[in-house]
C-alpha positions as CSV (number, residue, x, y, z in Angstrom):
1,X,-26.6,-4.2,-48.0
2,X,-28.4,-6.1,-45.7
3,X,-25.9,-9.0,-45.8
4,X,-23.4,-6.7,-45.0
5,X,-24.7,-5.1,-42.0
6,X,-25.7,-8.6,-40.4
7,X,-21.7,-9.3,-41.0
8,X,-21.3,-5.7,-39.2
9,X,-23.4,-7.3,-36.5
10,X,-22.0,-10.5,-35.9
11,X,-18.2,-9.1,-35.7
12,X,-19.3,-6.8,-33.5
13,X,-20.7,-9.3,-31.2
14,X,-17.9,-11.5,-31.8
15,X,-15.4,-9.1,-30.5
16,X,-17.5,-8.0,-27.4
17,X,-17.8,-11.5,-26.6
18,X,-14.0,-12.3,-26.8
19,X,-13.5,-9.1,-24.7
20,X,-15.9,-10.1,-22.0
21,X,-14.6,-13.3,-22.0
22,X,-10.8,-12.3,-22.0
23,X,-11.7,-9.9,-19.0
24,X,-13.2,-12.7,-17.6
25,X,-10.0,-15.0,-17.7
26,X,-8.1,-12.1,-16.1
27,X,-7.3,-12.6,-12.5
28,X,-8.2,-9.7,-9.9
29,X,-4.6,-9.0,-9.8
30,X,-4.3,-8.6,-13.9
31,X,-7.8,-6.7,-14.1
32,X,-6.2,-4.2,-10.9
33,X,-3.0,-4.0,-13.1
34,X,-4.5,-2.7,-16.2
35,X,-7.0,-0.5,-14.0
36,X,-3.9,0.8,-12.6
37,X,-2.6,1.1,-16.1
38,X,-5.1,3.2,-17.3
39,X,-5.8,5.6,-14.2
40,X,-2.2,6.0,-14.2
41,X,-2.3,8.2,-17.7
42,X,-5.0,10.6,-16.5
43,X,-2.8,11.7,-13.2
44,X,-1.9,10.7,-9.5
45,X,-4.1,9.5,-7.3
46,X,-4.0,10.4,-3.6
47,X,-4.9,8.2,-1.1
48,X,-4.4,7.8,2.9
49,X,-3.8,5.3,5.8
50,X,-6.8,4.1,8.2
51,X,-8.8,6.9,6.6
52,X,-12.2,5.8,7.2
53,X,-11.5,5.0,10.3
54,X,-10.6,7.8,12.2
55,X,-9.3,11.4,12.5
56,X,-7.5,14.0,14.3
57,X,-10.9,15.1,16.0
58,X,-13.0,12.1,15.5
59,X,-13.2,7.9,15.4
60,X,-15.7,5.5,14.2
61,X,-18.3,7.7,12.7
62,X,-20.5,6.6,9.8
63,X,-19.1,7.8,6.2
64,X,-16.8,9.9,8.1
65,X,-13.2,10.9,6.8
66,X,-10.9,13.7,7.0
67,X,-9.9,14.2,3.5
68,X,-13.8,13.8,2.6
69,X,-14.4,16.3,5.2
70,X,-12.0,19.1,3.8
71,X,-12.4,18.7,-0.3
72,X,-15.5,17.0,-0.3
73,X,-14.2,13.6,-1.8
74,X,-13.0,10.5,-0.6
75,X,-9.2,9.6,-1.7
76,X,-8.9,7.1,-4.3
77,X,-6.4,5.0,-2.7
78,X,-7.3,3.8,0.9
79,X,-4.4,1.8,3.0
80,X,-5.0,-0.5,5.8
81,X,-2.9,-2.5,8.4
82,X,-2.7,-5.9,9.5
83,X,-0.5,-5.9,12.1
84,X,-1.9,-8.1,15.1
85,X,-3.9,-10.5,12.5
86,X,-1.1,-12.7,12.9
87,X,-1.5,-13.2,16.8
88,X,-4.8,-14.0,16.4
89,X,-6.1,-10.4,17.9
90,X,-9.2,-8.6,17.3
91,X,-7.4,-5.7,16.5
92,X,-4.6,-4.0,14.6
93,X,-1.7,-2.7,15.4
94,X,-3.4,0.6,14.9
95,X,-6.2,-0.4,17.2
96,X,-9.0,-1.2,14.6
97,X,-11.1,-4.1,14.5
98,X,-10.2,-6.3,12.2
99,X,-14.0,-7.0,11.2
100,X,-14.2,-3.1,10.5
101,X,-11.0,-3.6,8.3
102,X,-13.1,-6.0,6.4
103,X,-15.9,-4.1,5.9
104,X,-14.3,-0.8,5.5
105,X,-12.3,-2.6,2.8
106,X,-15.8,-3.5,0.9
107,X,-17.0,0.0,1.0
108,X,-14.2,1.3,-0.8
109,X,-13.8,-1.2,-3.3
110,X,-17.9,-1.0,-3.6
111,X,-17.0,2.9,-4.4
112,X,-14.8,1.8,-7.3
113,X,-11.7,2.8,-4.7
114,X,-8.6,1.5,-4.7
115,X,-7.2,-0.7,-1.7
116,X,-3.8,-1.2,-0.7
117,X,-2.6,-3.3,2.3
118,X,0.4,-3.3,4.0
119,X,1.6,-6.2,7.3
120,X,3.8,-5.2,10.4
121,X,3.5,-8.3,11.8
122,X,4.9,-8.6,15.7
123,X,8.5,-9.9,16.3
124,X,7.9,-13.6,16.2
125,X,11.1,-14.4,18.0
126,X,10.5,-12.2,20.6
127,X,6.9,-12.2,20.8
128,X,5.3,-15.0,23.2
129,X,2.2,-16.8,22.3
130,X,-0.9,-15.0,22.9
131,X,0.2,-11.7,23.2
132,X,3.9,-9.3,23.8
133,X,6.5,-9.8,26.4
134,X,4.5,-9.0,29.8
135,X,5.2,-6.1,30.7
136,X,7.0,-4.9,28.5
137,X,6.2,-1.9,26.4
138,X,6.2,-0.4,22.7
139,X,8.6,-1.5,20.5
140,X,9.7,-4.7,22.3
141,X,7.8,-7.8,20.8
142,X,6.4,-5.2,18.0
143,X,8.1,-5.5,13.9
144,X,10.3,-2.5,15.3
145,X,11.9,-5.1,17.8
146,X,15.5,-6.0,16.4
147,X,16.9,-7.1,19.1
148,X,17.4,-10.7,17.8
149,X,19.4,-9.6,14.5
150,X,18.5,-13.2,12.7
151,X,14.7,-13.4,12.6
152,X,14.3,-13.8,9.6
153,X,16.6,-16.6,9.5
154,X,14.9,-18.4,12.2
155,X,11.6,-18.3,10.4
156,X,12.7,-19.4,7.0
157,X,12.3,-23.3,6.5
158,X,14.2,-25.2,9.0
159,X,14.4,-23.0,11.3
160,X,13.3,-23.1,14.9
161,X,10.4,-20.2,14.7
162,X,9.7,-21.7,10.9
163,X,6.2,-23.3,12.0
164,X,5.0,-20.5,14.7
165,X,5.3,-18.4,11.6
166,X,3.3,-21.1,9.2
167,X,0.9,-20.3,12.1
168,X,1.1,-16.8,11.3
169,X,0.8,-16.9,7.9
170,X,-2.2,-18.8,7.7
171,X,-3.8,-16.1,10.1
172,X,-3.1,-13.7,7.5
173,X,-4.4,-15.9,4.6
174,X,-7.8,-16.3,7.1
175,X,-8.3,-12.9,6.8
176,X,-7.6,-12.0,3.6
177,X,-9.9,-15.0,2.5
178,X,-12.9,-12.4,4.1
179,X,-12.1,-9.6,1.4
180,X,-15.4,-10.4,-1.0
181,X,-18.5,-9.2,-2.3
182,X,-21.4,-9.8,-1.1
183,X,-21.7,-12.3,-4.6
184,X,-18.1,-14.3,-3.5
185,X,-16.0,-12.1,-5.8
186,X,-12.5,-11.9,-4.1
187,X,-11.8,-8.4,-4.1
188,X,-8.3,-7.0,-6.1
189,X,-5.4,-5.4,-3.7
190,X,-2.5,-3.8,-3.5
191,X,-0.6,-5.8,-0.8
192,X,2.6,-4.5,0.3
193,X,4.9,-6.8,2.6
194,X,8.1,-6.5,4.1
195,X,8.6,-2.5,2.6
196,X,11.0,-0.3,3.7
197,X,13.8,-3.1,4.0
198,X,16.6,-1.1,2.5
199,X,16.5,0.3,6.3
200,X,16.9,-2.1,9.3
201,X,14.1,-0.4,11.8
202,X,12.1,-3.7,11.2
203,X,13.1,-7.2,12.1
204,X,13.0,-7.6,8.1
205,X,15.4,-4.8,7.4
206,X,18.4,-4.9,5.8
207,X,20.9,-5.2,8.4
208,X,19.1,-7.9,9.3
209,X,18.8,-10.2,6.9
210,X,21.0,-11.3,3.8
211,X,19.8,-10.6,0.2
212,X,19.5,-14.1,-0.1
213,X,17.2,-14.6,3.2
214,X,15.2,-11.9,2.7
215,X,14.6,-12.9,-1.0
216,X,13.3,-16.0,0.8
217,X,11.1,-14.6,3.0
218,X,9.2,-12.7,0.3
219,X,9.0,-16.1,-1.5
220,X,7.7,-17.7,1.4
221,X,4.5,-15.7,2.2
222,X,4.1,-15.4,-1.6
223,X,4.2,-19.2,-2.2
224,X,1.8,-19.5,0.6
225,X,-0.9,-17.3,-0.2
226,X,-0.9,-18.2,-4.2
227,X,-1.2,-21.5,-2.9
228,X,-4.2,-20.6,-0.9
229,X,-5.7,-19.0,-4.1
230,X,-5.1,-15.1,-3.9
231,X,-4.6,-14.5,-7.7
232,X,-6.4,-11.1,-6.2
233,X,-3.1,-9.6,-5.1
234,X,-0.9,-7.5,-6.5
235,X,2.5,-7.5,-5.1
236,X,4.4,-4.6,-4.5
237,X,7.8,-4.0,-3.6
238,X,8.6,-0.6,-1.7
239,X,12.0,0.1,-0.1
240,X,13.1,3.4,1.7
241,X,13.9,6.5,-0.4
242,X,18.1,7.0,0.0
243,X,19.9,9.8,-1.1
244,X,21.6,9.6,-4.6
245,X,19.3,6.4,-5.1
246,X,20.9,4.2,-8.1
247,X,19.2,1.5,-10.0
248,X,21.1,-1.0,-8.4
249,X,20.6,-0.1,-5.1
250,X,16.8,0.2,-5.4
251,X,16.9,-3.1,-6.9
252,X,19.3,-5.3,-4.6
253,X,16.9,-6.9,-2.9
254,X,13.9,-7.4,-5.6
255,X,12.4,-10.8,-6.0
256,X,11.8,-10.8,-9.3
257,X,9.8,-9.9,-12.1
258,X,7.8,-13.0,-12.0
259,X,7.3,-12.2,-8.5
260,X,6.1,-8.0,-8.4
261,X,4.1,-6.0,-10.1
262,X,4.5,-2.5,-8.2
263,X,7.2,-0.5,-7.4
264,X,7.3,2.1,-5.2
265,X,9.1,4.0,-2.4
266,X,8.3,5.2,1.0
267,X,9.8,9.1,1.8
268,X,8.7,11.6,4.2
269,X,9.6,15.2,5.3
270,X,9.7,14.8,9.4
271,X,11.2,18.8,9.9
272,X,10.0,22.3,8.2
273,X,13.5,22.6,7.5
274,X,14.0,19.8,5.2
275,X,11.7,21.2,2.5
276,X,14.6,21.4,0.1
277,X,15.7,17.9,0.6
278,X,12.7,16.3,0.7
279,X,12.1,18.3,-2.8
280,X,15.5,17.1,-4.2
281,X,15.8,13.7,-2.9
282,X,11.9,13.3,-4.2
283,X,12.6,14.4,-7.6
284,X,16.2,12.4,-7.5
285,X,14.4,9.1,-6.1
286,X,11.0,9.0,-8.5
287,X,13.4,9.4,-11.7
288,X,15.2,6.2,-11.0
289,X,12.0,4.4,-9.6
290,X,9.9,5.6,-13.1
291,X,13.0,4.3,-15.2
292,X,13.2,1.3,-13.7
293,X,9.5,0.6,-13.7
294,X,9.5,1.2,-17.9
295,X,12.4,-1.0,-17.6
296,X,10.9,-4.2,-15.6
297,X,7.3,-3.2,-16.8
298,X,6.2,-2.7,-13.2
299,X,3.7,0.2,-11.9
300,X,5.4,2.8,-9.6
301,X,4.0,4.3,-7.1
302,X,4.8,6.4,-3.5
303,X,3.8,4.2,-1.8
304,X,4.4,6.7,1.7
305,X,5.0,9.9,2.0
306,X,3.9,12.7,4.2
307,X,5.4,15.5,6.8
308,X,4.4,14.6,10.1
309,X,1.7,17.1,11.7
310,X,1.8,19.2,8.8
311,X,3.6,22.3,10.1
312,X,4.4,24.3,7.1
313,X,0.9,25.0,6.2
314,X,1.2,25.5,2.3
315,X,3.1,21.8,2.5
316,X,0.3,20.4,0.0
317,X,1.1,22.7,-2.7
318,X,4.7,24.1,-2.0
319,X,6.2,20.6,-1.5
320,X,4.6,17.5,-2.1
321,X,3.2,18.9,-5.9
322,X,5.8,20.1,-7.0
323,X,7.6,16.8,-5.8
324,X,5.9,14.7,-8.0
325,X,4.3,16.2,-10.9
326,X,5.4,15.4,-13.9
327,X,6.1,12.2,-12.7
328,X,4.2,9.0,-14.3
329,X,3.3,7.5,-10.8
330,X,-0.1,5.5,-10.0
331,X,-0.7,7.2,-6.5
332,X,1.0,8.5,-3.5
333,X,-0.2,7.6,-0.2
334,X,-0.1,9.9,2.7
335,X,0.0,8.5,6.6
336,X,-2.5,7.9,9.0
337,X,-4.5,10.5,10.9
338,X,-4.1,10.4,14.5
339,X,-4.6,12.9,17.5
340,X,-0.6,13.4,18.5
341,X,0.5,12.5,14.9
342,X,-1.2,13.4,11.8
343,X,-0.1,13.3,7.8
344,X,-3.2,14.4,6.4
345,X,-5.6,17.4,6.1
346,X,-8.4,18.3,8.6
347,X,-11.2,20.9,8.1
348,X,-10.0,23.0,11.1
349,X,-6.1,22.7,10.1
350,X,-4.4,25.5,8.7
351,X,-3.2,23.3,6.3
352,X,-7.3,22.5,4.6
353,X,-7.2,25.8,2.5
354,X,-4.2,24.7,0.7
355,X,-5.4,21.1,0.6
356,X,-8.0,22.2,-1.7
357,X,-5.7,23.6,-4.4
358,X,-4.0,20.7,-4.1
359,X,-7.4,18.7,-4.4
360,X,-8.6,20.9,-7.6
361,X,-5.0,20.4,-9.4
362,X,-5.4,18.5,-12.9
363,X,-2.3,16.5,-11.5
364,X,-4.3,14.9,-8.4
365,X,-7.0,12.2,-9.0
366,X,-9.9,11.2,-5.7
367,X,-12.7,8.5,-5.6
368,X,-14.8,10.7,-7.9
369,X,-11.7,11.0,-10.7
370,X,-11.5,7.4,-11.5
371,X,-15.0,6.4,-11.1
């Protein structure tokens, strides 16, 4: 008997061993993968842009965050920008220090969050060194700038903006090569370039670019940051939602399989009155992504959504649940809070109330869900 439990023993520490040690092996990007696996069976998770950042009322305050300050819990996804990294600014895009970006980043990930990046990097055709056109405003010099139709063609190898952009590039790896522990581990993220390309409202979009060239560009950035060690990363590729969305035309400009790991689609409601069609296109849209995903073993996500200002009050639980449950999706991601233009809840909005439903819905997972 005793010989038999000792056996007992030693298999049992054999196997923990072998699945410390396999974890081990994993990259950050595998061990976010199956994290992402996992969560993805209990529900959705919600998460939202800049959120620790800033509010409709408030900005840079301690442990501070709209969604935290309606339901009483942080979301489980967090987004973050780096546009502006790539000119060498001490800001984004969205006017946040790129230090607090970093550390912001930490805290979640310290909270067992979820991190997901995304890059509107200026116009580097139309952008000068050192800063936008002078005197020029918004969106001249900005991603939004498509006044030069062939961008991306210029930046690809051989051509004439090709080693500006190396420049840029390796501004972007700088930064990301800050996203650590305090005990050196590289922290796992979701990062999420050159989205929304099935539209052409960025210099990467698709009337733009050629299949071909914008297949290239993915490969480029990707190349250079797996070269510069960021096996933390997982890729994901997020076009537009379209009406009547087909498998082939979500897919017509995909890298790869070898190249992405996350699927997902970017879709918001911008008018009370397109309720219906944001419901119907929704539904329409996350069917195709989910059975492609199964097909090409990716993870899908929505990767944006949102109604801008949130005027239908009951939006939370009228439109946006009903939209995507029953839908095997990782999370959806809601825009940035800001004082003219908002996507999220705030404690004094009509909207809170009705966020809290939505908050206490088996469907919808926060930070303290997939602790």
């Amino acid at each position: 008997m005793k010989k038999l439990l000792m056996t007992a023993m030693v298999v049992a520490t054999i196997v923990a061993c072998t699945a410390k040690q396999n974890v081990a092996e994993q990259t950050g990007a595998q061990q976010l993968a199956e994290r992402l696996d996992s969560i993805q069976k209990k529900g959705i998770m919600f998460g939202h842009q800049d959120d620790p950042f800033y509010g409709v009322t408030w900005e840079y305050q301690n442990d501070s965050s709209d969604v935290k300050n309606v339901c009483g819990d942080y979301p489980a996804v967090m987004g973050f920008e780096l546009g502006g990294i790539e000119m060498g600014d001490a800001k984004s895009l969205d006017s946040v220090p790129f230090t607090k970006i970093t550390q912001e980043i930490i805290n979640h990930y310290n909270r067992s969050g979820i991190i997901t990046i995304s890059w509107h990097p200026r116009n580097p055709v139309t952008t000068i060194d050192g800063g936008g056109p002078a005197g020029q405003k918004f969106p001249e010099g900005t991603a939004w700038d498509v006044t030069d139709s062939t961008v991306v063609k210029k930046i690809l190898p051989g051509g004439a903006f090709h080693e500006k952009f190396e420049t840029w590039m390796q501004r972007l790896s700088d930064f990301l090569a800050t996203l650590k522990t305090a005990d050196g581990k590289k922290i796992p993220v979701i990062f999420r370039p050159w989205h929304e390309n099935s539209g052409s409202w960025f210099w990467w979009g698709e009337a733009l670019c050629s299949v071909e060239e914008y297949k290239a560009l993915w490969n480029m950035l990707q190349d250079k940051l797996n070269a510069d060690g960021f096996d933390n990363l997982l890729w994901a590729y997020s076009p537009g939602m379209q009406d009547n969305l087909t498998a082939e035309r979500l897919m017509v400009r995909y890298p790869g399989d070898d190249r992405v790991q996350m699927i997902g689609l970017d879709g918001y409601q911008w008018k009370p009155e397109e309720k219906d069609k944001f419901i119907e296109r929704g539904k329409q849209n996350l069917t195709v992504l989910c059975e492609v995903a199964k097909e090409h073993n990716l993870i899908p996500a929505l990767t944006e959504c949102g109604m801008k200002n949130l005027t239908e009050p009951t939006w939370w639980t009228s439109t946006l649940l009903p939209t995507v449950k029953g839908f095997p999706i990782c999370y959806m991601l809601v825009w940035r809070n800001y004082k003219e233009e908002f996507f999220g809840p705030y404690p004094s909005h009509p909207t809170a109330p009705y966020f809290k439903v939505f908050y206490a819905d088996d469907t919808t997972l926060f930070l303290n869900d997939i602790k």
